[in-house]
N, C-alpha and C positions, 0 to 999 in steps of 0.2 A: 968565270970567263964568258964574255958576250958572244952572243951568236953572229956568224955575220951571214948576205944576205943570202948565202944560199942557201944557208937554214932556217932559215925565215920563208924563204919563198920557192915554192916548186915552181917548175918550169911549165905546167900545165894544168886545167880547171881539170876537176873530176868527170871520167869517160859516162855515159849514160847508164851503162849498167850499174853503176855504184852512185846514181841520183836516186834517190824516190821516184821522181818525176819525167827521168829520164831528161832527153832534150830539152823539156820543158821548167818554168819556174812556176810559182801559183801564178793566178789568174791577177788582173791588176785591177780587176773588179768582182767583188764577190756581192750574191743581194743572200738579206738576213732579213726576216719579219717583211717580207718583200719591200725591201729600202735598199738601194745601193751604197757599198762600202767599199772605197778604194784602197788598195794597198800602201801602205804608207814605208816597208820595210819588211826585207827577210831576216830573221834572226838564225836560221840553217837549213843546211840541205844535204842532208847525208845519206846514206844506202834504206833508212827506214824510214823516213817523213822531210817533207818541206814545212817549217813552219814561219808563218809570217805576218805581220802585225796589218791591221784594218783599222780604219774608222769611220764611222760615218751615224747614221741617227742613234743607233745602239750606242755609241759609244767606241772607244778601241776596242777592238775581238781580234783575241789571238787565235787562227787556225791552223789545226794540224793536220795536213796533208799528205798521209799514208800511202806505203809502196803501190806503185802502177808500175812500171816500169818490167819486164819479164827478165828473164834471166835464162841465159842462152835458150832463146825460144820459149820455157817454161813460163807460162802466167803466171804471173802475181796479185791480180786485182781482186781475187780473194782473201789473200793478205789483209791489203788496204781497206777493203771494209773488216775485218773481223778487227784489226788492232783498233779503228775508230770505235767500232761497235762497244768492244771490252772498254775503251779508256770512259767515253762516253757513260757508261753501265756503271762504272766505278766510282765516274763522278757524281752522276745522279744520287745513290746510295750514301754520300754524302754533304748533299747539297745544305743541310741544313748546318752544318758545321762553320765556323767565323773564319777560321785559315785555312778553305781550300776555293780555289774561283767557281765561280757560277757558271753554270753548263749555257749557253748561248746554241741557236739552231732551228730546223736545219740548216744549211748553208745550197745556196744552188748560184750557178757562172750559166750565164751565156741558155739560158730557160731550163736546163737541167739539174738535179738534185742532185748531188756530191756526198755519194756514198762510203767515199774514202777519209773524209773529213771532222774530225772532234773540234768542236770550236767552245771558246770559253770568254770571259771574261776579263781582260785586261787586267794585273793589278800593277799601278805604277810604284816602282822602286829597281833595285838591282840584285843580283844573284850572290849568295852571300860568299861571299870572298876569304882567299886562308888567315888564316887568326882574325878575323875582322872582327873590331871589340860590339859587341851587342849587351845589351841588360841581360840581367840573368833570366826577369819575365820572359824573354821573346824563347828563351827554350824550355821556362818551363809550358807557352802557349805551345809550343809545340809538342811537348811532351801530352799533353792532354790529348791535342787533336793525335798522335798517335794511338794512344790509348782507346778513345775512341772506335778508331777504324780499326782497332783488333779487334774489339767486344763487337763486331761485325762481319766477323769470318771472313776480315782483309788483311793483308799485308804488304806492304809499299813496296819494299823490293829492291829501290832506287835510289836507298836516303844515303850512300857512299860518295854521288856526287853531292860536292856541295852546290853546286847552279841550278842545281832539282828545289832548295830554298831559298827562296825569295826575301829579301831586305825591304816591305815596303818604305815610301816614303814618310810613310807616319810610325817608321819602327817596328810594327809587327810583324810576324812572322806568315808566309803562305807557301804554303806545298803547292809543286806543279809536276806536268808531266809524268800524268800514272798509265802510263805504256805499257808497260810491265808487272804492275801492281797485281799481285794473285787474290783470287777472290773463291771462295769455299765453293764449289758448284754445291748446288742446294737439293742436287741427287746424285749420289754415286755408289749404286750399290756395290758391294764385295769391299768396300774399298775404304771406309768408312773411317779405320784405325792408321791407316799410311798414309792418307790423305789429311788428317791431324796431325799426322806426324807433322809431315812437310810445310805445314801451316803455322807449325810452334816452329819450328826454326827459323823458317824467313820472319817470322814475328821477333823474334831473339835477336837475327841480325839487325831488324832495322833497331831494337836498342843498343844495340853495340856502335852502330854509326852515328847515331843520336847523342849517345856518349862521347866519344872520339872526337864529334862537331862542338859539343856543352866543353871541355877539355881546351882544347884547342882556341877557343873564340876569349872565352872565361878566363884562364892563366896567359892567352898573349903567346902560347905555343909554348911555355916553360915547362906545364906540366907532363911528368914522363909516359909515355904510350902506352894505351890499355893492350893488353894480351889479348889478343884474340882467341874466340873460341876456337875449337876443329874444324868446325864446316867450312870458317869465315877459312883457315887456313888450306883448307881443299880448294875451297873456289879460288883464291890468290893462286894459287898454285898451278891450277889450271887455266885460267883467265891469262896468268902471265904470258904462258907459252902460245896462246892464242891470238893474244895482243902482238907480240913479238911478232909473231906471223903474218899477223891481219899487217902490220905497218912496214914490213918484209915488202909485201907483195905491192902493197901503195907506193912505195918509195920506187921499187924496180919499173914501175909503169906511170914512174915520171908526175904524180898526183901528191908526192910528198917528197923531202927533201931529208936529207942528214939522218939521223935517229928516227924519223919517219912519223915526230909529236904533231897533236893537232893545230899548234898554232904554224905550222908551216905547211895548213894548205890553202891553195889559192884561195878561195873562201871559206874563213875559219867562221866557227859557229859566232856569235853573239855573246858567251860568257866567254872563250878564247880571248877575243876580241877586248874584251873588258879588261882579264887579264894580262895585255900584252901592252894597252896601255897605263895600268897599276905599275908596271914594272918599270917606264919609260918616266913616268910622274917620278918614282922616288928613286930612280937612277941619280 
């Protein structure tokens, strides 16, 4: 059954407290390597980041523009640098790897440095899409660079979305947006054996999503569903009732419409987007 357009479209852009940016969109000029680079495109702006495409001497640089924006009074521009600072931290560590983008930076607008901001590398292709037929290389490239970033005391965290993997245009595979990627602090005393705990699991899940994505891409969606572990089954469980919630409270305040999904808000992210015309193509 098709949607019609009131499911499709809310009747209002999202209020400020639920921007990154608040009022604001990124800047329509950012300098990089002190060269000016104008915005060419936002690909989203949701309650934790504005990210949005650049180009100019560097080349295209996508940045991530982390919460400013307070919350009833409460500041958040410590936030906004700590999430750039960790994504930024995470990239670096592995910067020498073939499927993650190249860390780009600092960034600075208007003669000020931009302390809220992770900026990277462009990589041109698309966000890989459900069952979209790929070679079976592009996962097992990915499986490696996984592998990789665990024998590193990381774990991505993220790999459930599939728009977090990227389809270059030459076919290979590139991971993006490590926001959330956990990284081993490299002192934690008392704490030594929970803190592995919690490291082998998220490690675990991101093969299980990995799985689920090789499955899914590979049989064309025929093949039957992997079982998920426990954890994976707590976090569904509780993530559900959160989501429900979180798109409860969107829809009541007029930011989202019908069932309250992300392609029906006024501006939907970049892979929404993609999605919404996949569907309208093979309609």
């Amino acid at each position: 059954m098709s949607q019609g357009p009131a499911e499709r479209r809310p009747s209002q852009p999202r209020r400020p407290t639920f921007r990154a940016l608040g009022k604001d969109d990124p800047p329509a000029e950012v300098t990089i390597a002190g060269q000016a680079h104008r915005r060419i495109t936002i690909f989203k702006h949701d309650s934790w980041a504005a990210t949005a495409l650049y180009d100019g001497p560097a080349g295209k640089v996508v940045c991530k523009f982390n919460r400013q924006q307070s919350i009833l009074g409460v500041p958040m521009r410590w936030l906004g640098r700590w999430l750039a600072q960790h994504e930024t931290y995470v990239l670096t560590r592995l910067q020498d790897l073939p499927h993650v983008p190249r860390v780009i930076g600092p960034v600075y607008a208007s003669g000020s440095r931009l302390d809220n901001v992770c900026a990277h590398q462009y990589v041109e292709g698309h966000p890989l899409a459900r069952q979209e037929r790929v070679s079976p290389r592009f996962f097992d490239c990915l499986a490696d660079t996984l592998r990789a970033l665990h024998q590193r005391g990381l774990a991505y965290v993220d790999l459930h979305k599939r728009e977090n993997i990227l389809v270059g245009d030459d076919g290979e595979p590139c991971l993006c947006d490590f926001q959330i990627s956990f990284a081993l602090p490299k002192r934690f005393p008392g704490m030594t054996q929970p803190m592995q705990a919690w490291l082998h699991i998220l490690q675990q899940a991101d093969w299980y999503h990995l799985d689920k994505h090789r499955r899914s891409s590979l049989s064309n969606g025929q093949a039957p569903p992997l079982a998920p572990p426990w954890f994976i089954r707590v976090h569904r469980l509780i993530g559900k009732r959160f989501r429900s919630l979180r798109r409860g409270l969107l829809v009541a305040l007029g930011m989202r419409s019908g069932a309250g999904r992300a392609e029906t808000e006024h501006f939907a992210e970049d892979a929404v987007r993609r999605m919404l015309e996949d569907r309208q193509r093979a309609a």
